[in-house]
Structure formats: structure tokens, C-alpha cells
C-alpha positions in Angstrom: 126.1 120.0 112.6 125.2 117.8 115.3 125.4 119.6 119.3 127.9 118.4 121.7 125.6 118.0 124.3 123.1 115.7 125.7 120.5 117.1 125.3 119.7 114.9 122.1 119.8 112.0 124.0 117.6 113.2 126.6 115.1 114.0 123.7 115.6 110.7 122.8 115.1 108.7 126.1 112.1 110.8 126.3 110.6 109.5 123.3 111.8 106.2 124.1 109.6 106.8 127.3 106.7 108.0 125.7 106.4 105.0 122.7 107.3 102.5 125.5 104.0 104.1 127.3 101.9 104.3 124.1 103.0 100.4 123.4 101.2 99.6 126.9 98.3 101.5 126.0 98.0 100.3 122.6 98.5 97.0 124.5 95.7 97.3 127.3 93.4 99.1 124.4 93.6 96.2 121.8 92.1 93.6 124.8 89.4 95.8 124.9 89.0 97.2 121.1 89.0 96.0 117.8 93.1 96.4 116.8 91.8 98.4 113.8 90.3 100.7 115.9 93.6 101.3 118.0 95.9 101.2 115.0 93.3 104.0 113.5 93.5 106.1 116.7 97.6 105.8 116.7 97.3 107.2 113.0 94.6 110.0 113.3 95.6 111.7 116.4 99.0 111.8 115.2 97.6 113.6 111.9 95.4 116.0 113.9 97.9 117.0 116.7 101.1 117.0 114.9 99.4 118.6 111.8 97.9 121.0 113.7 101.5 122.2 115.3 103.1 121.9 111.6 100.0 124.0 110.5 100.2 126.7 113.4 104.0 127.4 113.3 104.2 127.6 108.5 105.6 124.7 108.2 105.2 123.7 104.4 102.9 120.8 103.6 103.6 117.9 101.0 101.6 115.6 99.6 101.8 114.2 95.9 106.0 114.7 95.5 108.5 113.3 95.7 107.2 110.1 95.5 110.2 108.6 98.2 107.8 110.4 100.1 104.9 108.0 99.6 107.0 104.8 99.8 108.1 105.9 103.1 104.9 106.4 104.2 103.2 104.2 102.8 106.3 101.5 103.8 105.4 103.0 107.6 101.7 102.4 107.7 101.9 98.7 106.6 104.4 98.5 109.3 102.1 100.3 112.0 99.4 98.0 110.9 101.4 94.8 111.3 102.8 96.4 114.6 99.4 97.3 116.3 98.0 93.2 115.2 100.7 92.2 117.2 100.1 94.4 119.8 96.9 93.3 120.1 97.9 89.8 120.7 101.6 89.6 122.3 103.1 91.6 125.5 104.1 95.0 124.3 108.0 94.4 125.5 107.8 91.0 122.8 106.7 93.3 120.4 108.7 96.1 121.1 111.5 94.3 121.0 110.7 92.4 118.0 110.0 95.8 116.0 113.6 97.3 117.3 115.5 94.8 115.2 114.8 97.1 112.0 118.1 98.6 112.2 119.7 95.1 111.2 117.4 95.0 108.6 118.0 98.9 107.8 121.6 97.2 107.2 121.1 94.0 105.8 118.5 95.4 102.8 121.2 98.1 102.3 123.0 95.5 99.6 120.5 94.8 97.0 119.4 98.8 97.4 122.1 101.1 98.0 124.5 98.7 96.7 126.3 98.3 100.5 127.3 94.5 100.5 126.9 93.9 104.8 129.9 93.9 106.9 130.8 90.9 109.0 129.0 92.8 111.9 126.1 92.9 110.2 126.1 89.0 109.4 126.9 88.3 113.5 124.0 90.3 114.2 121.7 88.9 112.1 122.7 85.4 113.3 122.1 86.9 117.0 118.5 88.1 116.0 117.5 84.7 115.0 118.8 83.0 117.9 116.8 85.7 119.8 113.5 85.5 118.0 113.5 82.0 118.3 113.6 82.3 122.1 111.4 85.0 122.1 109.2 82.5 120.8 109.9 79.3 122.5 106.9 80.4 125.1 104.1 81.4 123.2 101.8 78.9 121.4 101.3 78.5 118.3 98.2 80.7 117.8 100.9 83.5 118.4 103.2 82.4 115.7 101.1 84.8 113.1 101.9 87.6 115.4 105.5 87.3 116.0 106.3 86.9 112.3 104.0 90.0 111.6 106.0 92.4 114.1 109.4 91.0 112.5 107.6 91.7 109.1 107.0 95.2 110.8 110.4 95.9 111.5 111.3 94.7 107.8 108.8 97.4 106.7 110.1 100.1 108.4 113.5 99.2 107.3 112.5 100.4 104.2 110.6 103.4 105.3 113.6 104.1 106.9 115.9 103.8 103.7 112.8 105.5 101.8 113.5 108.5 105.0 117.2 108.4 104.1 116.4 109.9 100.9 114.0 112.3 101.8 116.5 115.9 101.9 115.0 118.8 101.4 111.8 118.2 103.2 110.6 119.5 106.4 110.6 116.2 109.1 107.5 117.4 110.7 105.7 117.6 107.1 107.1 113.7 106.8 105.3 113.0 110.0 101.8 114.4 108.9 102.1 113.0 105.0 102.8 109.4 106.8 99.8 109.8 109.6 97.6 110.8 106.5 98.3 107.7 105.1 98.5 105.4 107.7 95.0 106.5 108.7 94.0 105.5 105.5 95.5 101.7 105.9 94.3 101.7 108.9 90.4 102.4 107.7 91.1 99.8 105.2 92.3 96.8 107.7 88.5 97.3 108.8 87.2 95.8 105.9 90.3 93.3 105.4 90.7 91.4 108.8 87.6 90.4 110.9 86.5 92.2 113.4 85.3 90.9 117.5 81.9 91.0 118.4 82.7 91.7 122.0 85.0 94.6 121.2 83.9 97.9 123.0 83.2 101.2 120.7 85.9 103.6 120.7 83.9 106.0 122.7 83.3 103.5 125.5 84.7 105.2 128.8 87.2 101.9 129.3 88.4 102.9 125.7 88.2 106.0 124.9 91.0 107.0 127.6 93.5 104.6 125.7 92.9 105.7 122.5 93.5 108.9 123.4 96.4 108.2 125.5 97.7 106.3 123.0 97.6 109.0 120.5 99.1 112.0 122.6 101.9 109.9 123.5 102.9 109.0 120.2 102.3 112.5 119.1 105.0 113.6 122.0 107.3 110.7 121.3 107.3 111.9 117.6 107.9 115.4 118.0 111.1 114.4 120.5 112.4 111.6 118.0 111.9 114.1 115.4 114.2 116.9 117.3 117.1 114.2 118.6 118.0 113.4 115.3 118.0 117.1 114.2 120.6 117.6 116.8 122.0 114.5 117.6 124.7 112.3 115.8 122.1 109.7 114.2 123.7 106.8 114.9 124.7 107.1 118.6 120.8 108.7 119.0 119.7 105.5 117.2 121.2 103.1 120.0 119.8 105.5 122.7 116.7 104.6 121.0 117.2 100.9 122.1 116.1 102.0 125.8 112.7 101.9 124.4 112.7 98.2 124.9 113.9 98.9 128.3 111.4 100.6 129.4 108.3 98.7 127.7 110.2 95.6 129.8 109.8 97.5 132.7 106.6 98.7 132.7 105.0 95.4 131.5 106.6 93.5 134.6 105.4 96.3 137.0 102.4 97.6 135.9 101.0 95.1 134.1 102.8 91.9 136.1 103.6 89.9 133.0 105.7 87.1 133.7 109.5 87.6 131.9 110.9 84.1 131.4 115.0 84.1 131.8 114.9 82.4 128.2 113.0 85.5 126.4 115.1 87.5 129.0 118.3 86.2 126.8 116.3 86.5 123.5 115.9 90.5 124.0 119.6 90.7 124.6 120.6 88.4 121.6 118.6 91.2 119.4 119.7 94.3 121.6 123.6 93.4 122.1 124.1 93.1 118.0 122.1 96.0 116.9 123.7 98.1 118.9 126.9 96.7 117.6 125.6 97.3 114.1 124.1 101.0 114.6 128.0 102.0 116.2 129.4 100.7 113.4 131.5 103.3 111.5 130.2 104.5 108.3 131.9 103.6 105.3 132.4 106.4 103.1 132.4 105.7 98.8 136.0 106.9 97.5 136.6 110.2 97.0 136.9 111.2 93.2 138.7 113.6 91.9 137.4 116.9 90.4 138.5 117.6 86.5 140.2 120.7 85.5 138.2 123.3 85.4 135.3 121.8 87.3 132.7 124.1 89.0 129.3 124.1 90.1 127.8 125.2 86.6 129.5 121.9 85.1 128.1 119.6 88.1 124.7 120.6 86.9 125.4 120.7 83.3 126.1 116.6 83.6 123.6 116.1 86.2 120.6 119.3 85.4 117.9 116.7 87.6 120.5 117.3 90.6 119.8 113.8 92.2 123.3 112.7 92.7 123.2 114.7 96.2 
């Protein structure tokens, strides 16, 4: 059961905090680096820290089953990959924000999947997250068009890694976190031989890289492990708006630290994505109709007519 307390939000601002600081990184490290190399960093580090922590405290290991496993991870690493090329190219709040609008996605791929035909919140916010992207977009040229349809492709990708997560009882979330590094490590190795490479980029051991990287990956490690334990203890939807903040802060830090220029147009576009998918994420859940139990039902019976148990 959920705690009545705030101490999952907290959890949760905190990893807001930490992925807003390892967006800005991953930012200042893909001017300087090949985006392969920072997208492989974001991947391994997360394996090798995380991993170790799952390793050091038994935590149980998965690898090969069950397969929702892989298409979450495997659902999460193309949309780390498409995440970190636009990273490399846009300001980290565009990004950022453009990522964040997976929950309407989350909602809107719900129909042909789990069958859930969208509410008419869902419909308003998807209509509010055009209007947004399309001011997002309005000041950036068109040499950044590839970019901004790869982060919304992003967030469509981790829609489904998300409904893939959904599914995923049983297993340990930490083990999740390790079987998707794992694998999005691998993509990330592979986007070296698939997408070109600058000659000017610095080696990740260059002391003007080497830093980022590694900032990069301890605060996504962090960020991860405080995600992970807000939604252990937290009500999942009202922790999923908290998450929101994220944007937030990326915002903040890109205008103060790194003095990008926020127009008042993209200013609106952010809040035409925020504004509805909050609305969406506190939307009540609609629960299927109860159905009666048959004379004589028990537990014995359930499994007898379902022995694979994947009705639960």
C-alpha cells in the first residue's frame, strides 16, 4: 500500500533534480563528444553502479524471461538513443520537455493495446501537445527538425516500455533497471557503427569529457534508484505528475547556468504539453466491471481454467 506521507514525492523531486542535472550534462557533453559516446556512458554506468548495489544487497538477476522484460528494455534503449541525439543537438529543457509528453502517449497507445478506448481528456491533451510542439518548434531551423521528431519519437518509445513495465509483476525493479542498462549499452555500441561520427569530437577520457560522462552517469544512477523507490511508496499517478518538475528544473538550469535564451512562444509550448498531461496522469482510473464469482469458486478452480496464471 502506498505511504501517506511525502516522502515519495520528495524521492521524486529528487530524481526529477538529478535527470534535470544529467540532461545538462549529457547536453554540455554531446558539444564536446560524439552523442554515441554520451548515450554509451548514460547506459554503462548505470549497469556498473546500479548492478553493483543490486549485486551487493541479493537482489535476484534476470535476463532471458519473461520476454515483457526485453520489450521494455529494449523499447527504453531505442528511446535513450533517440533521447541522447537530441540532446546532442537541442537545449536539454526542449528536450526534456519534449520526452515528458510520454504519459499522453502512455494513454493514447492504451486503445489498440490494452483495449482502453482514450477518454475525452486524453483527446484535449493530445490536441494541447501538438499546439505545444509546434511552438516548441517555431524557433529552431530546420536542421533541428530531425531532432525534435526524434525526442517525440523518444517519448513514443518509452510509452511502450512503460506499458511493457506495467506488466512486469513479479520482478524485482532494481533487476528491471540493470536488464535495461545491459541492453541499452548494447544499442548504444551499435549507434557507433549506424550514425556517423565528428572528427573533432574529443575521446571520452579527455579531461573536458571525461568529468561529464561521469557526471552524467552517477546522476542518472541516483535519479534511478530515487524514481525507482517513489513509486514503491508513492500513489503512481500523483508521483507521476510530481515527476513533471523535471522540466522545471532542466528550464531553470539551462536559463541560469547555461544562459539559453527562453522565447515567451516556447515558454507557452512547455505549458501546452505540461497543463494536459498532468490533467491526463490525475485522471481517475477506470476500473473493468466486476464479475461475479460462480458457486463454488475457489482458488484451485481459478487455476484449473487459467493453470499459466496470466490473467493477474
Amino acid at each position: 500500500m502506498p505511504e501517506r506521507s511525502f516522502r515519495p514525492y520528495f524521492w521524486m523531486l529528487a530524481g526529477c533534480g538529478c535527470f534535470a542535472i544529467m540532461s545538462a550534462l549529457a547536453h554540455e557533453a554531446g558539444e564536446r563528444c560524439n552523442w554515441q559516446t554520451v548515450a554509451f556512458f548514460r547506459g554503462f554506468l548505470v549497469l556498473v553502479f546500479v548492478g553493483t548495489y543490486t549485486l551487493a544487497t541479493g537482489t535476484k538477476l534476470v535476463f532471458f524471461r519473461p520476454r515483457r522484460l526485453w520489450i521494455r528494455s529494449m523499447a527504453g534503449s531505442l528511446s535513450l538513443v533517440m533521447a541522447f541525439y537530441a540532446l546532442a543537438r537541442l537545449e536539454a529543457s526542449t528536450v526534456v520537455t519534449l520526452t515528458n509528453t510520454f504519459p499522453i502517449w502512455v494513454a493514447f497507445l492504451s486503445w489498440p493495446v490494452l483495449g482502453y478506448l482514450p477518454s475525452f481528456r486524453v483527446w484535449i491533451a493530445v490536441l494541447g501537445g501538438v499546439a505545444g510542439v509546434y511552438l516548441i518548434q517555431m524557433p529552431h531551423t530546420g536542421e533541428d527538425d530531425v531532432a525534435i521528431m526524434l525526442a517525440l519519437a523518444s517519448a513514443a518509445a518509452t510509452s511502450v516500455a512503460m506499458i511493457g513495465l506495467h506488466k512486469l509483476r513479479g520482478v524485482n525493479p532494481n533487476a528491471v533497471v540493470v536488464h535495461f542498462s545491459a541492453v541499452a549499452t548494447a544499442a548504444s555500441s551499435t549507434a557507433f557503427l549506424l550514425f556517423d561520427r565528428r572528427p573533432d569530437a574529443l575521446p571520452f577520457y579527455h579531461p573536458d569529457a571525461i568529468f561529464l560522462l561521469l557526471g552524467v552517469g552517477l546522476t542518472a544512477s541516483a535519479g534511478q534508484m530515487l524514481l525507482t523507490r517513489a513509486f514503491a511508496h508513492g500513489d503512481p499517478s500523483r508521483v507521476s505528475v510530481v515527476g513533471l518538475s523535471q522540466v522545471v528544473f532542466t528550464l531553470i538550469i539551462d536559463v541560469v547556468v547555461s544562459h539559453h535564451q527562453v522565447t515567451p512562444i516556447a515558454l507557452i509550448g512547455t505549458l501546452l504539453i505540461l497543463a494536459p498531461t498532468a490533467w491526463v496522469m490525475l485522471e481517475p482510473r477506470r476500473r473493468a466491471p466486476a464479475v461475479p464469482k460462480p458457486a463454488g469458486s475457489s482458488p484451485e478452480l481459478a487455476l484449473a481454467a487459467d493453470p499459466t496464471g496470466k490473467s493477474e
